[in-house]
Structure formats: C-alpha cells, structure tokens
C-alpha positions in Angstrom: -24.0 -52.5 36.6 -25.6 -50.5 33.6 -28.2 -51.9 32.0 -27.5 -52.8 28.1 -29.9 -50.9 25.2 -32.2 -53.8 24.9 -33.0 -54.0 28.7 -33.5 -50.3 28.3 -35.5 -50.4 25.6 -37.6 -53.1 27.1 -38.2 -50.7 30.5 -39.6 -48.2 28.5 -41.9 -50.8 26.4 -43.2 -52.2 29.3 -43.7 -48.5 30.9 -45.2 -47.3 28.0 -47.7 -50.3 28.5 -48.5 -49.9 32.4 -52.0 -48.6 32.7 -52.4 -45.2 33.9 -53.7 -44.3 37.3 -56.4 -42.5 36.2 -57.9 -44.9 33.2 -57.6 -47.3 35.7 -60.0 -45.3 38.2 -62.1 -44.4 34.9 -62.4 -48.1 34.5 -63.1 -48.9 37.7 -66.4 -46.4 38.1 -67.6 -47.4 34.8 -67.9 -51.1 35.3 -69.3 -49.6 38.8 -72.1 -47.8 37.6 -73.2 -50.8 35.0 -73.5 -52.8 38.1 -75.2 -50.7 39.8 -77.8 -50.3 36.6 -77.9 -53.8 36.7 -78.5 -54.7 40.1 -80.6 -51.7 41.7 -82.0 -49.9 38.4 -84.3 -47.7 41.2 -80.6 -46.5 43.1 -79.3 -45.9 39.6 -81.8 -43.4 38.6 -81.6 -41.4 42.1 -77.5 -41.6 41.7 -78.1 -39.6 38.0 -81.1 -37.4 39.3 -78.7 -36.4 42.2 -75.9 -35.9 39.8 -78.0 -33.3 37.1 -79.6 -31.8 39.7 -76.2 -31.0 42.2 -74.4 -30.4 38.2 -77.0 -27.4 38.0 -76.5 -26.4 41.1 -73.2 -26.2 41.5 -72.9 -24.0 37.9 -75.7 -22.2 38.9 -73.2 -19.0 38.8 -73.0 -19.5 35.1 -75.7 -21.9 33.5 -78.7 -20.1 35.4 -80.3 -17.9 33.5 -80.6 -14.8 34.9 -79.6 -13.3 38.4 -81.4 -14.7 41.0 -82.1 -11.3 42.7 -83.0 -9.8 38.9 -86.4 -8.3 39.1 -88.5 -7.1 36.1 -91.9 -6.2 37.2 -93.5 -6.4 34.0 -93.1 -10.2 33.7 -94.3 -11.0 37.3 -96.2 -14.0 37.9 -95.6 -15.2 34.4 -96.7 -18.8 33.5 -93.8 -20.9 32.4 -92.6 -19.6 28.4 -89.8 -20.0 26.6 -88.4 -16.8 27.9 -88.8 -18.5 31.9 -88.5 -22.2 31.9 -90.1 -22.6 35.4 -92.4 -19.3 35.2 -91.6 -15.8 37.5 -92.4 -15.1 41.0 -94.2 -12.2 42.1 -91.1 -9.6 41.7 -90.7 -10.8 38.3 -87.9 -12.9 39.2 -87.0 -16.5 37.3 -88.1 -19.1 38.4 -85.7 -21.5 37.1 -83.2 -19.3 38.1 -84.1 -19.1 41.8 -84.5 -23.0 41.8 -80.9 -23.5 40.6 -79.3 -21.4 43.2 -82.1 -22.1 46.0 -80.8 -25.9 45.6 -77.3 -24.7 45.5 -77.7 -23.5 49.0 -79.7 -26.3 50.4 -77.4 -29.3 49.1 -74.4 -27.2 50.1 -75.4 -26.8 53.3 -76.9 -30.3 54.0 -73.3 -31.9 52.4 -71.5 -29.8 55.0 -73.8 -31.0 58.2 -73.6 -34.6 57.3 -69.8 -34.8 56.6 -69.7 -32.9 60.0 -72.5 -35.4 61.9 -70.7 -38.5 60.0 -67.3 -37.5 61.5 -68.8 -36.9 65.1 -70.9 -39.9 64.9 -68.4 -42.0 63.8 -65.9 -41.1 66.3 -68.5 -41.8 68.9 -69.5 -45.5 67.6 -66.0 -46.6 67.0 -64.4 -45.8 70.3 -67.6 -46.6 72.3 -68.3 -49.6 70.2 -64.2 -50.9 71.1 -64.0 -50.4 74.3 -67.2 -51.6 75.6 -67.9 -51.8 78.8 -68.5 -48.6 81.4 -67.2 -46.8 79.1 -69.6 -47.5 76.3 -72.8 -47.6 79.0 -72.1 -44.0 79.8 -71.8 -43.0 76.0 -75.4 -44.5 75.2 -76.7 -43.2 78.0 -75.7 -39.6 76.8 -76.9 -40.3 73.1 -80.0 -41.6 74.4 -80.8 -38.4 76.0 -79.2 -36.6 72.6 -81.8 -38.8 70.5 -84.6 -37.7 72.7 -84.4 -34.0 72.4 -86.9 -32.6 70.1 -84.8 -31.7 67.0 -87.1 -29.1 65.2 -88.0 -27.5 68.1 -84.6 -26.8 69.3 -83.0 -26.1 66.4 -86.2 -23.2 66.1 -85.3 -22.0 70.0 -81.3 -21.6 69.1 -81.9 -20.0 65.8 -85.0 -17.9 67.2 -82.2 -16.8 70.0 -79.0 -16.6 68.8 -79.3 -15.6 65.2 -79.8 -17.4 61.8 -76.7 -17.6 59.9 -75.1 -20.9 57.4 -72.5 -21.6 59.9 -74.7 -21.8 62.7 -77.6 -23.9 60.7 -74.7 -26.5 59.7 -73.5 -27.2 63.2 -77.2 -27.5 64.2 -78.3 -29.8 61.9 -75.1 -31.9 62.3 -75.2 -32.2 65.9 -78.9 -33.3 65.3 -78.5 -36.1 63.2 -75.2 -37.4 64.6 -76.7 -40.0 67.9 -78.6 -42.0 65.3 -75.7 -42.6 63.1 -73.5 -43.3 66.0 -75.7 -46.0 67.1 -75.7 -47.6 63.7 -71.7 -47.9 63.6 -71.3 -49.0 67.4 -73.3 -52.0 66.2 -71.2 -53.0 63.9 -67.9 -52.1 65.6 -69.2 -54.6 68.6 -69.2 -57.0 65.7 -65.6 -56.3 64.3 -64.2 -56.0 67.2 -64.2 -59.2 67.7 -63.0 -60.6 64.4 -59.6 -62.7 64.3 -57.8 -60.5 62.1 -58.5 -57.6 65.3 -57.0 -60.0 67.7 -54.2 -60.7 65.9 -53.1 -57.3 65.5 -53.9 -57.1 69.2 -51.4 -59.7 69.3 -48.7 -58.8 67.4 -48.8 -55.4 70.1 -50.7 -53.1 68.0 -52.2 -50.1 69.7 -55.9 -49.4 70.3 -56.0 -46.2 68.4 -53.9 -48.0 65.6 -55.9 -51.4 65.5 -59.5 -48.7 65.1 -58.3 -46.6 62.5 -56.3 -49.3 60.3 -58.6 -52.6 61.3 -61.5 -51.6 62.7 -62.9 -48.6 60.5 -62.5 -49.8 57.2 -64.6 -52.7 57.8 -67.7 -50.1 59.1 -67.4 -47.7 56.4 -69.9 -49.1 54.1 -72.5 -48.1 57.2 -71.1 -44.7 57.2 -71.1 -44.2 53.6 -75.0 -45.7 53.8 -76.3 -43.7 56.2 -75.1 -40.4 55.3 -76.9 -41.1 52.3 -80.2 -41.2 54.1 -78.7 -38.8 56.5 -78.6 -36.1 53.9 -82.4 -36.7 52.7 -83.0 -35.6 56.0 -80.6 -32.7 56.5 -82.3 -31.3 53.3 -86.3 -31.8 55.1 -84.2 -30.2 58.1 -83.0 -27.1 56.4 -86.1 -27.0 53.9 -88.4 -26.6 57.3 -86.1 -24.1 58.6 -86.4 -21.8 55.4 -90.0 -22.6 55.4 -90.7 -21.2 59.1 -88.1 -18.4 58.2 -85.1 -19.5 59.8 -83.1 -20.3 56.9 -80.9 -18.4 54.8 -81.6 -14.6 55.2 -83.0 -13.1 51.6 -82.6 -12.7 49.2 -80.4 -15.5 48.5 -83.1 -18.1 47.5 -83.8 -21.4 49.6 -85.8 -23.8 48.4 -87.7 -24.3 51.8 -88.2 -20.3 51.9 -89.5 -20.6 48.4 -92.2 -22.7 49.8 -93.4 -19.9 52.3 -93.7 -16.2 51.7 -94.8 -15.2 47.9 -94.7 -19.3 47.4 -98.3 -19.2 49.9 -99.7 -16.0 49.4 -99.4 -16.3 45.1 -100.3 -20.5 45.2 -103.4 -20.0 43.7 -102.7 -17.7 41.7 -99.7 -18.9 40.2 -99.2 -22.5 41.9 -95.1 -22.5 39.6 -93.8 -20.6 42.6 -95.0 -23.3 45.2 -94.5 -26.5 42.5 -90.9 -26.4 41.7 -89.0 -25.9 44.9 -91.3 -28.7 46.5 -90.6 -31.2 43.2 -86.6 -29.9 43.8 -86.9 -30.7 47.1 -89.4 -34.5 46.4 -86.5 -35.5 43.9 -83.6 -34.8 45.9 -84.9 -36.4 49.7 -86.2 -39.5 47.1 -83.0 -40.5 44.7 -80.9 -39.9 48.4 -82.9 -42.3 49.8 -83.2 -45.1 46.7 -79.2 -44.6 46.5 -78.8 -45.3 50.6 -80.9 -48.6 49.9 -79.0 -49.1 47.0 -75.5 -48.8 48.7 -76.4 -50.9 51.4 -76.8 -53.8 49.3 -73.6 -53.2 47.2 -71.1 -52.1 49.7 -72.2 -54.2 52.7 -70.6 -57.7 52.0 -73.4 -59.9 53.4 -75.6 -58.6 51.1 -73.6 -59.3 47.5 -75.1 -62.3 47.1 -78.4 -61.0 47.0 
C-alpha cells in the first residue's frame, strides 16, 4: 500500500527533524566536559594540559618551528628570544622545536605500550577473575612473580643486549606494567561475576566467552579506562629513564628523557633551558595523567557518583 503525499511529506518533516549522529555525540561531550569542570576542576585542567600539549605534538611536523635536527652554530646556547621560544641547545638547535617532537615520540610511544599492557592485562583479569578457582591460583601465582621482577633493571639488561629500537621499547614497557593492571580488573570481575544479571545469562544457556565479553567486561571498563590513565604517567617516567640512561630512541630524533642527559647535563649550568623544559614537558604530562585517572575514577565508577 503506497503511502499518500501528506504521509510522505510528514516522513520527510520528521527526518529532517531527527538529530544527527554526530551533534548528538557533540552534545554528549560538551555537557561531559562541564561536568567534569564542575565536579573535579583539578582533572579538568590535566584533561586540557594533556590535550595542548599531545595537539602540539602530534602537528609537530608542521607547527614546530624549525627542524628538529636544524643546526646553526652561531645561535648555540641562546637564552630564550623571540627568534627561539624555549632557547637553543649546544648545536644551535631549537629548543621548542626539539620539545615538540621529543614529546611526540615519548606520548606515542607510551599510548602504544599501555593500549598493548591494557589489552594483555585485561585479558588476564577477566578470564582469571571468571573462572576462579585452580585456574585463577595458578595465574596470580605467575603475576606475582611478574610484579616481582625488577622493571628498570630488566628492561636496561634486554635493551643493553638485544638492541634499542621503538618496537622493542613498547613491548617492554607494556609487558611491565600489565600484572598490576590485571590485578586491579580480577578484583572487580570476582565482584561481577557474581551479579544476577551474570547468572541469568548463565541461565538462559549463554556461553562463557559470550557472558565475559557482552556481561562481564563492560561493567569493568571504567577500571581499565582508570588505570591506563595512571598507567601511562608511568610508561612516560619508563621511557623518559630509558632515554635518560641512553636506551631510548637512537639520535637524533629527540626524546625528552635523552634531552635530560647528554648536552641537557654537561651545558645545565651554563644554559639550565636545555635541562628545564623537557623535565617541565615531562612534570606536566605524568601530573594532568594522573589528576585525570583520579578524576575518572570518580566519574565513570558508579559507586562513586554520588560523591
């Protein structure tokens, strides 16, 4: 049966009123954001600290400005000027510059380990956290012995034997901070598991690996999404100490832990710019990831909404 003009019409009134997907979602993370001004002022700040500073670093390629490997030996060791924001380094090289790219290597980096740890770790705590029982005894025994090994010193040994490189560094720092983490989500899985919603799906003949993914991880991702905030605080201090004792990034691509050592130590005296701003790069980044973790806790994390 065809529809007559007016019904027609009246479709595409009504369709031309239906709020778009995306203004919806535009909405949805402003009202978000004045919430979380309102409610954690201190998470608000690191979330837009975190946001210029990652903004700068990811258009490093074409807001920086000037190459970060340009050298001009006439302008080296420069006080910051008009003509250097941040100062030059002993080759002459901007400062600003170096910063810009140095934190577009660390924060890539660090983003990459966490996602990886996160996905490891939470692999780990949901399956051990469900099943329970030998099962989950042997898995804790194993991540005990995972959160005993001395990180720093291993990831030095590795790196020392096989070779520095970015892949390498990710994986390492991943598989580092990924027992902790898993930990923290079993906890909570032991918790959900046992929720009524869970065994009714269990009832209704729903599969294990159906009733985690569909019942049980959505309820723990506020954890996951809270620690790798944290996480990554520490997966830059990681990768900054591993640049700093010249296991990083090979030069001269700038890191802003590498930054810190070399021309950062021999020149701080002379010109203390070259030590300042990679450390404050470095200070502002580990403290906004941080205020945002504590932040995010108390938003996402139902029993906590009321406070």
């Amino acid at each position: 049966m065809m529809k007559s003009d007016a019904a027609v019409d009246l479709d595409r009134f009504e369709g031309n009123l239906a709020p778009r997907a995306d203004a919806v979602w535009s909405v949805g993370i402003v009202r978000w954001l004045v919430m979380l001004a309102r409610r954690k002022p201190l998470g608000f700040v690191g979330l837009m600290v975190l946001l210029i500073v990652g903004a700068a670093a990811l258009l490093a390629p074409w807001i920086a400005p000037y190459p970060y490997q340009a050298t001009n030996f006439a302008d080296r060791l420069q006080a910051p000027s008009l003509h250097h924001l941040f100062g030059t380094d002993n080759l002459g090289r901007d400062l600003l510059s170096r910063t810009m790219y140095g934190a577009r290597v660390s924060l890539g980096m660090s983003f990459a380990s966490v996602v990886l740890a996160k996905s490891i770790a939470t692999v780990i705590g949901v399956v051990s956290g469900y099943y329970g029982g030998t099962f989950d005894k042997l898995a804790q025994r194993v991540v005990d012995v995972w959160l005993a090994v001395p990180a720093l010193v291993v990831l030095i040994t590795l790196l020392g034997t096989i070779g520095a490189s970015i892949g390498l560094i990710i994986v390492l720092v991943a598989l580092i901070n990924a027992p902790g983490s898993s930990r923290l989500i079993r906890s909570s899985v032991i918790s959900v598991r046992e929720e009524p919603y869970v065994e009714a799906a269990r009832a209704l003949g729903a599969g294990d690996a159906r009733i985690m993914t569909f019942h049980v991880l959505p309820n723990v991702l506020h954890i996951v999404f809270f620690s790798a905030t944290v996480t990554l605080g520490t997966a830059i201090l990681l990768v900054a100490s591993l640049g700093f004792l010249g296991y990083g990034v090979p030069p001269p691509q700038p890191d802003l832990g590498a930054m810190l050592s070399g021309s950062g130590l021999t020149y701080m005296r002379q010109n203390p710019w070259i030590a300042v701003w990679p450390g404050l790069a470095i200070t502002l980044v580990v403290f906004s990831f941080n205020v945002l973790g504590d932040a995010l806790r108390d938003v996402l994390d139902p029993r906590m909404r009321g406070t």
